[in-house]
Each structure stands twice: as C-alpha cells, then as structure tokens.
DRENDO-1510 file (C-alpha; in Angstrom, 1 decimal, always signed):
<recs>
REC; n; res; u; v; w
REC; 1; UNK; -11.7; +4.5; -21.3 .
REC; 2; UNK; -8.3; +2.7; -21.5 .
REC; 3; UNK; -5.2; +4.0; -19.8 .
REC; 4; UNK; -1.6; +2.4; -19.3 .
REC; 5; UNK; -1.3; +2.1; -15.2 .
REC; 6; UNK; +2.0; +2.7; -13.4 .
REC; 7; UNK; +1.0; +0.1; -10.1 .
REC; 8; UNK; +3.5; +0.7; -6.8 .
REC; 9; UNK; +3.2; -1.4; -4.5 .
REC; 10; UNK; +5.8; -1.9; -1.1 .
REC; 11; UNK; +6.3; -5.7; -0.8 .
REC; 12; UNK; +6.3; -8.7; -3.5 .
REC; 13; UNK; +3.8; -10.2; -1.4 .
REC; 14; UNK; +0.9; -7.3; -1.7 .
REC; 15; UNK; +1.4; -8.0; -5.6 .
REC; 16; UNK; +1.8; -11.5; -6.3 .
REC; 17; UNK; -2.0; -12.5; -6.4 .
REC; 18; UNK; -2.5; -9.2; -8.8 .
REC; 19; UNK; +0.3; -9.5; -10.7 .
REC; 20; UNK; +0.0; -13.6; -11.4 .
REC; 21; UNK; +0.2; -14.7; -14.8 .
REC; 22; UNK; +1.8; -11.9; -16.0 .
REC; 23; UNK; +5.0; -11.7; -17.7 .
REC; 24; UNK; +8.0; -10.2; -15.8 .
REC; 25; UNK; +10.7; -8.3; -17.0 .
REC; 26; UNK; +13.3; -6.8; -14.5 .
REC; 27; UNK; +11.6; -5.9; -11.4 .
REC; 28; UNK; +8.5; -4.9; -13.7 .
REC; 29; UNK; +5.5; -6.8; -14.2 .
REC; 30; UNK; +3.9; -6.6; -17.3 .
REC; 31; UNK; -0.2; -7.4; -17.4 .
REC; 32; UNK; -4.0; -5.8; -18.2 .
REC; 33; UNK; -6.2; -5.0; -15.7 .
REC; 34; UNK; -9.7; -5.1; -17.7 .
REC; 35; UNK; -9.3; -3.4; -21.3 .
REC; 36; UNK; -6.2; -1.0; -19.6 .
REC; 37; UNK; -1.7; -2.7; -19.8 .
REC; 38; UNK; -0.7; -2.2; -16.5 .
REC; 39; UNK; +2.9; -2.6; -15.5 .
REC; 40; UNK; +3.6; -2.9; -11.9 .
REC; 41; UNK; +6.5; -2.9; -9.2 .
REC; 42; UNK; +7.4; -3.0; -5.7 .
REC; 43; UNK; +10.9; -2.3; -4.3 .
REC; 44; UNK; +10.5; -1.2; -0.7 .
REC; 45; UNK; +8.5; +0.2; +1.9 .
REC; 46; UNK; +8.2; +4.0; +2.5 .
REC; 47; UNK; +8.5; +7.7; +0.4 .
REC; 48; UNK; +11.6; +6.9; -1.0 .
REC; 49; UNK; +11.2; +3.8; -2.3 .
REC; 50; UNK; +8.0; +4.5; -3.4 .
REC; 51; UNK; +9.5; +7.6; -5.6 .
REC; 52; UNK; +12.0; +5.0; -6.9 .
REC; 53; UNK; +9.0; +2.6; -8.2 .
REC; 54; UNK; +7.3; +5.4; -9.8 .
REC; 55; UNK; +10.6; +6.5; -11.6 .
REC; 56; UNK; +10.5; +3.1; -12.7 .
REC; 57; UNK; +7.3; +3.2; -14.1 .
REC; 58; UNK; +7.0; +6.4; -15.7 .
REC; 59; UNK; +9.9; +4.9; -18.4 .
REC; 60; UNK; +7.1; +2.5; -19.0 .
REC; 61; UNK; +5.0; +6.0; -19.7 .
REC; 62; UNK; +2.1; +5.3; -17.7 .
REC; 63; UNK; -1.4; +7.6; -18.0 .
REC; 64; UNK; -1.9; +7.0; -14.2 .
REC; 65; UNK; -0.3; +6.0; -11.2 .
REC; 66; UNK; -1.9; +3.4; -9.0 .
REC; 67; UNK; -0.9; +3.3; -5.0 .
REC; 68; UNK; -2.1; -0.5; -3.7 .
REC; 69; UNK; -1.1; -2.9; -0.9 .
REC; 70; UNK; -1.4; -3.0; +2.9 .
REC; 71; UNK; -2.6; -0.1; +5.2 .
REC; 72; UNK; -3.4; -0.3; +8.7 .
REC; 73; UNK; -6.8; +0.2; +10.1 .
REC; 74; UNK; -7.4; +3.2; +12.7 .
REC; 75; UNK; -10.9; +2.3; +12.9 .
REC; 76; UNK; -12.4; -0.7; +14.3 .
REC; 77; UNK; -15.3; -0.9; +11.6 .
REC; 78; UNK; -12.6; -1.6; +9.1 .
REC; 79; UNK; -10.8; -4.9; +10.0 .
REC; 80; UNK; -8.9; -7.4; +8.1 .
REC; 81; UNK; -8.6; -8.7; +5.6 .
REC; 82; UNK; -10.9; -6.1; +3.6 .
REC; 83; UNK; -9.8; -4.1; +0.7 .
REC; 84; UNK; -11.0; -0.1; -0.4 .
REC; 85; UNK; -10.8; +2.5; -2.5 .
REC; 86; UNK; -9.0; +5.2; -1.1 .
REC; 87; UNK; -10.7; +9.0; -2.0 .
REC; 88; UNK; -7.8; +11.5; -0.9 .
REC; 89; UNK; -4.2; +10.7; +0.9 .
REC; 90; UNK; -2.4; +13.2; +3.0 .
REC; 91; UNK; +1.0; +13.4; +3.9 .
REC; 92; UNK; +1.8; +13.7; +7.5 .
REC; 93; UNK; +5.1; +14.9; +7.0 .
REC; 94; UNK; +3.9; +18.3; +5.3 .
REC; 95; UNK; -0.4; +18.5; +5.3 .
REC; 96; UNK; -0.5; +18.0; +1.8 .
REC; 97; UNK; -3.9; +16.6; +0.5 .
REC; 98; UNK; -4.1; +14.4; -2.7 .
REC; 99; UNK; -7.5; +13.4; -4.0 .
REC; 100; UNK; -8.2; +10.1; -6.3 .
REC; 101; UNK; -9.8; +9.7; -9.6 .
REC; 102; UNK; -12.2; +8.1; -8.0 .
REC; 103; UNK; -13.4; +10.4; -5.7 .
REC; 104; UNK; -15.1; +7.9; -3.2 .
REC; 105; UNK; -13.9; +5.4; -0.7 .
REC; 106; UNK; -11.9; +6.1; +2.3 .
REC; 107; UNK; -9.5; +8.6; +3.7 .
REC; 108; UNK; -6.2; +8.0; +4.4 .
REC; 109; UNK; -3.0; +9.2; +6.4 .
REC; 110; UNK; +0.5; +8.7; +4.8 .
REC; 111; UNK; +3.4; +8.3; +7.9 .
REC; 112; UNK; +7.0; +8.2; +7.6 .
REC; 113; UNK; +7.2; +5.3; +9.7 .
REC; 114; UNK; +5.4; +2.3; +10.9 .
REC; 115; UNK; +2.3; +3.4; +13.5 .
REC; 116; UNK; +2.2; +1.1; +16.4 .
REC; 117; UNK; -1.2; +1.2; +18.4 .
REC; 118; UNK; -1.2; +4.4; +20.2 .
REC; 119; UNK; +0.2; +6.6; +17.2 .
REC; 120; UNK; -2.9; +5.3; +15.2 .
REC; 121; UNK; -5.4; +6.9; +17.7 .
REC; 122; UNK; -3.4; +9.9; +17.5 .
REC; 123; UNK; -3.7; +9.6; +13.5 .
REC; 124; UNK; -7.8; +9.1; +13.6 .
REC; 125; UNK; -8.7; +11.9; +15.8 .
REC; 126; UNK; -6.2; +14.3; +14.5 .
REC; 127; UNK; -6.9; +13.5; +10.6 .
REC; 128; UNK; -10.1; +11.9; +10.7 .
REC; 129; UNK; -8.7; +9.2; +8.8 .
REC; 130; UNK; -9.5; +5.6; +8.7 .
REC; 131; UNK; -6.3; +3.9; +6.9 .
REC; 132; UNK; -2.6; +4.6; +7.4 .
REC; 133; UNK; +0.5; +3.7; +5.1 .
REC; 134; UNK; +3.9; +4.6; +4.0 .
REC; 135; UNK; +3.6; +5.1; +0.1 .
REC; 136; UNK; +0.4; +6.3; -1.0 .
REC; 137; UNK; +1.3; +10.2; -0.7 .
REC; 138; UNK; +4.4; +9.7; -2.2 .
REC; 139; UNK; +2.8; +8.0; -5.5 .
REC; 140; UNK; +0.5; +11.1; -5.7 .
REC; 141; UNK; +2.9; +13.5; -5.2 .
REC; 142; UNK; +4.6; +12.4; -8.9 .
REC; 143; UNK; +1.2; +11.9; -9.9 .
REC; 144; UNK; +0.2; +15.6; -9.5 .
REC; 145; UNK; +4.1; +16.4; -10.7 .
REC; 146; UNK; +3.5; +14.4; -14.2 .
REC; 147; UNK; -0.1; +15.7; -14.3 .
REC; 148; UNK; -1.0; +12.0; -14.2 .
REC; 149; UNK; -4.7; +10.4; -12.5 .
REC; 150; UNK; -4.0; +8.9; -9.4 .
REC; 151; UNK; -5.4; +5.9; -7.8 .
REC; 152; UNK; -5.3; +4.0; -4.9 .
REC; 153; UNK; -6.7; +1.0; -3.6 .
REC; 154; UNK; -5.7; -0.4; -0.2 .
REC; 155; UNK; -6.2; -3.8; +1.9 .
REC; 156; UNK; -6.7; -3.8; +5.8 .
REC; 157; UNK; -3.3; -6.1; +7.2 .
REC; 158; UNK; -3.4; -5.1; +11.2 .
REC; 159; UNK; -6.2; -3.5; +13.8 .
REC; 160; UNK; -6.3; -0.5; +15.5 .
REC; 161; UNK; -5.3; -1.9; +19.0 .
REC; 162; UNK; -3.2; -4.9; +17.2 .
REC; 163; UNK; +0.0; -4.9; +19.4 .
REC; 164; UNK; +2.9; -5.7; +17.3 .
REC; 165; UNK; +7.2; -5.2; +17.3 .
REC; 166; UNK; +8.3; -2.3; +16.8 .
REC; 167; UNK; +9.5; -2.9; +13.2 .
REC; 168; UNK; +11.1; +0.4; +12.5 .
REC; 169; UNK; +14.1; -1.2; +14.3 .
REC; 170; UNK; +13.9; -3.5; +11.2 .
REC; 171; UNK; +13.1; -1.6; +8.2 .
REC; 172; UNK; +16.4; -0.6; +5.9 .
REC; 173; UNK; +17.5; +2.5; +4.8 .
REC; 174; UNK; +15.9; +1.0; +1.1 .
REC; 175; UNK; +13.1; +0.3; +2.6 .
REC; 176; UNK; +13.5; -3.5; +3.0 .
REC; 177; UNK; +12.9; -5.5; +6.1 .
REC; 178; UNK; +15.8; -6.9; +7.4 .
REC; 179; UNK; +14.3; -10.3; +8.1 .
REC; 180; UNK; +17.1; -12.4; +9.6 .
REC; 181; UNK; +17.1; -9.8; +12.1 .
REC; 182; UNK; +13.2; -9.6; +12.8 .
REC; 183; UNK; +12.8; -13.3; +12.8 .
REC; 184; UNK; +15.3; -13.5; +15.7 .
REC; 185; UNK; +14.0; -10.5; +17.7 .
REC; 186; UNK; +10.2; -12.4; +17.2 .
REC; 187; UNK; +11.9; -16.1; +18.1 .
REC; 188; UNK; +12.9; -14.7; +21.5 .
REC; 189; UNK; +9.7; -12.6; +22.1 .
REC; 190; UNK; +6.7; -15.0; +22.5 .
REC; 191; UNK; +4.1; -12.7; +23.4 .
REC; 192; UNK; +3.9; -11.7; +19.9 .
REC; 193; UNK; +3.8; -15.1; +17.9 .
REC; 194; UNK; +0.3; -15.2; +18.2 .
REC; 195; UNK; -0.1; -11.6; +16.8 .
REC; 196; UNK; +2.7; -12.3; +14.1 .
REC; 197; UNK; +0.8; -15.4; +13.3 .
REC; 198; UNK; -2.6; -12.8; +12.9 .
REC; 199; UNK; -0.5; -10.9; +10.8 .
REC; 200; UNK; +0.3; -13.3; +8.4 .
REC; 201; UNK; -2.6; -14.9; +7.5 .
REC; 202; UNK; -4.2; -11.2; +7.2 .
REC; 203; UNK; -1.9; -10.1; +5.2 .
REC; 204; UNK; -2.1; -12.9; +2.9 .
REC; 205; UNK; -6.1; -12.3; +2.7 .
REC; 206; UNK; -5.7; -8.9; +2.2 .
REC; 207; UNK; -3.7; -9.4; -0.8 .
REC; 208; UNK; -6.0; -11.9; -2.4 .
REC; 209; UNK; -9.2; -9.5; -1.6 .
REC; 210; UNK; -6.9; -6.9; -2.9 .
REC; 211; UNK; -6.4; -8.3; -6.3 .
REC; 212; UNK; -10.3; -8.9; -6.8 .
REC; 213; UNK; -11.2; -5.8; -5.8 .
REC; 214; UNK; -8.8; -3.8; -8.1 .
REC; 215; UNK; -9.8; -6.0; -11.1 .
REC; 216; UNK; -12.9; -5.5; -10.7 .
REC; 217; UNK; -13.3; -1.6; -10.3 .
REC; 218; UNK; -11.1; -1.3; -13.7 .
REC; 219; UNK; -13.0; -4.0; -14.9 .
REC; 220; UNK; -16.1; -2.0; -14.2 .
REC; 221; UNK; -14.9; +1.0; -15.3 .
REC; 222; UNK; -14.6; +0.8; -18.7 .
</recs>
C-alpha cells in the first residue's frame, strides 16, 4: 500500500545519500521511496527542532511520519556503521512509549541531550534499550497527535564506550552545531582526533547503509 511520508531527519548529512536525486524545494526534499512520494527535511538536532520539521511536513499532508538518521549504540552487539528498524521509542523526559508500524526491530531511548559514555550504561540497564537519540519521540509524539503511522529507521554513528567531547557545549538553542566553535575546542584537544576521525567516517557509512536499508523495507513493502 502507498502512503505519502513526512521523513525528519537532524542533520543534512544523515539525508543526503537518501534524499539524492531528488528535487529540492525550500528546505524540503521532494522524492519516492518504492511506489510511496516522500518529502523529507532536516533542520536541527533535538525535540524542538524535530517538532519544527514535522510542522513542516504535515503542510506537505503526509500519511506517515518517518524518524531516520544517527543514534548511538548502548550495546556492543550493535556497532557502526549498521542501520535498523526501530519497534517502539520512549521519551526519557516523560516515560512515554511510542510503538512503530512495523512492530519489529530494536528499542530505543529518546534523550534531551547528547549521552556521553557513562549516561548510555545508565540508559541500557534502566530502559533496556539498545539505541539512543534526540528526535525519534518527538516525531511520534505528532504522529500519534495527527493519528498518523509512525516509522523509524536508525543507523549506528558512535559505541557504547566511544569517548567523545562533550558536544552539548556546542549544540544551539535551534538545534545546530556551532561548528567554528567545536572545530576549535577539537584543534586544541588531541586525545580526541582519533575518535573524531572514527566518528566521521562512521557516520558517513551509517548514512549510506541508512539509505539502502530504508529503500529497501518500503521497497519491500508494497
């Protein structure tokens, strides 16, 4: 069955291999994934701007919302660069549970703020979760509101134990990196180029296994 998706994503980057070839207008790419339009965005990390894409999208009238991009792995049988269906988000913030169309796949934790190493043990053994991010609540949470399916479909970017800035100091109010800054905190911090360096190329992977693996289950699926 076709549907018109409404894709949020954080960061240009987590799109671009998804999103390529398709015509853009605004900040909204217009494509088809399989037999379904999809339109997509991504404006910031974080609830907020994550409830800005989606009122973006839903002028686009969408019959489902679609959370994708990076996550971080609290479980070290899930490493980068590989991508997976999420079956049910919760919100740290307030215990709220939000299940997926698709019912299978992983479970993930949806924080306020980036998790450095220790907070994502603290995530895994008090959730049980395997995946943490900053949007994916927030898109289901206008899902359920506009009674619209929700899916989401992550890709693994950092470790469990991956020791990394802080990058909270970093992150703007609209949910933007402020890079000038990070790129001189990093230039004067050596012991993390090599994990900044990690982070990179994983995150690059992780988009491009990303994109496969979301054309393909909506490929499959109709």
């Amino acid at each position: 069955m076709s549907q018109r998706l409404g894709i949020v994503a954080a960061f240009p980057g987590e799109l671009r291999p998804l999103v390529r070839g398709w015509e853009k207008h605004g900040d909204v790419f217009h494509g088809r994934l399989g037999t379904s339009e999809a339109v997509a965005v991504a404006v910031g990390m974080g609830a907020n701007a994550a409830t800005r894409a989606c009122d973006l999208l839903l002028r686009e009238k969408p019959d489902a919302l679609v959370s994708v991009g990076w996550a971080g792995s609290l479980s070290c049988g899930l490493k980068p660069p590989q991508a997976v269906a999420v079956r049910e988000a919760i919100d740290a913030a307030t215990g709220e549970t939000f299940g997926t169309v698709s019912r299978e796949g992983q479970r993930l934790i949806t924080l306020g703020r980036v998790a450095d190493a220790q907070e994502k043990r603290r995530l895994a053994q008090q959730y049980q979760a395997v995946l943490v991010d900053m949007e994916a609540a927030a898109v289901a949470r206008v899902a359920r509101a506009r009674r619209l399916d929700f899916y989401c479909f992550k890709a693994i970017s950092d470790g469990p134990n991956d020791r990394l800035p802080d990058l909270n100091r970093f992150a703007s109010p609209e949910g933007q990196l402020r890079m000038p800054a990070f790129i001189a905190y990093a230039a004067t911090h050596p012991k993390y180029w090599g994990p900044l360096r990690a982070l990179g190329r994983n995150s690059r992977q992780a988009a491009q296994e990303l994109a496969l693996f979301v054309d393909g289950f909506f490929a499959a699926s109709q």
